[in-house]
C-alpha positions in Angstrom: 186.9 -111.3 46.8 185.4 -108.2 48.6 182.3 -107.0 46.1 180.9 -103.8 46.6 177.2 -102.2 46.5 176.7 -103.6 42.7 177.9 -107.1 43.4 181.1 -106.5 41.3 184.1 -107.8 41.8 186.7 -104.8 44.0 189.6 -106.1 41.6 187.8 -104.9 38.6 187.0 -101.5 40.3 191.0 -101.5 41.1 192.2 -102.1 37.3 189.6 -99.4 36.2 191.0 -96.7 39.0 194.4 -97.7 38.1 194.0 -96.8 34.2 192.2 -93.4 35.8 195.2 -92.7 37.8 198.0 -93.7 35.2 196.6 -91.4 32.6 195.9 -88.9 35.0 199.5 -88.7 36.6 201.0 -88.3 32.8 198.4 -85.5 32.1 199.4 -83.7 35.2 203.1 -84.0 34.1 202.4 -82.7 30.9 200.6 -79.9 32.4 203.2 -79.1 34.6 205.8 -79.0 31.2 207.2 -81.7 33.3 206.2 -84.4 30.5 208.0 -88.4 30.9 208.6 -89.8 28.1 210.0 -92.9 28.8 210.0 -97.1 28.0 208.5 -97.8 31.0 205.7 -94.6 31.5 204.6 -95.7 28.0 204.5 -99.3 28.8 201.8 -98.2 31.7 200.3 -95.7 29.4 199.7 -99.0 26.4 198.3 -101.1 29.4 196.1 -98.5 30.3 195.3 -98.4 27.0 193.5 -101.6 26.9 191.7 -101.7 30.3 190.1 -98.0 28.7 189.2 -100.0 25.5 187.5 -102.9 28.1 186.0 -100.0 29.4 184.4 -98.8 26.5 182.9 -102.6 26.5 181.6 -102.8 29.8 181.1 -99.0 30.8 178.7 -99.9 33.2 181.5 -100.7 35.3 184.0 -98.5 34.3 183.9 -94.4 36.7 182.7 -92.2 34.3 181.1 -94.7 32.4 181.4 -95.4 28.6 182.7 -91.6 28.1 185.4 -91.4 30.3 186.8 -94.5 28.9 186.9 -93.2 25.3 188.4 -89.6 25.8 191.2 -91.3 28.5 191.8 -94.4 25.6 192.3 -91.2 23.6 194.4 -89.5 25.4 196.6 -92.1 26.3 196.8 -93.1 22.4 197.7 -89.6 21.7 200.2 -89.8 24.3 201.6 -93.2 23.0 202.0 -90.8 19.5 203.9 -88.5 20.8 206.3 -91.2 22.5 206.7 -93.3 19.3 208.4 -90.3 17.6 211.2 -90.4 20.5 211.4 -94.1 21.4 211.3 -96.6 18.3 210.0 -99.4 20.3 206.7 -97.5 21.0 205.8 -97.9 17.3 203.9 -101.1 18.1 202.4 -100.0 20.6 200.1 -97.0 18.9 
């Protein structure tokens, strides 16, 4: 494992930037009026879900810290609102 300046492991730094980037490419969509709302972009929204919740745990780690983590899990829960009301299946997941 490579570990950066604070001794933490690069993998966890990965996860983190990959919940950043998830949420941040269906924002960008939605901005554009270009919104997906799909199985699969909500099955990556409700996994970014969780590593923002593990955020909010261990913010310290997390870019942005503990406040970035809460308004992205936000986000992406609203987001996972919106998608239950077109795709059954998303019901569980919000």
């Amino acid at each position: 494992m490579n570990h950066d300046d604070q001794y933490e492991p690069y993998t966890i730094k990965q996860l983190f930037e990959a919940a950043q980037n998830i949420g941040g490419v269906i924002s960008a969509l939605e901005n554009s009026e270009a919104a997906v709302m799909t199985p699969y972009s909500g099955f990556s929204v409700f996994v970014a879900v969780h590593i923002n919740m593990y955020g909010t745990i261990a913010p310290a780690r997390y870019p942005g810290g503990v406040e970035r983590a809460e308004e992205e899990k936000i986000q992406n829960l609203a987001y996972l609102e919106r998608l239950s009301k077109l795709w059954p299946d998303g019901r569980s997941w919000s």
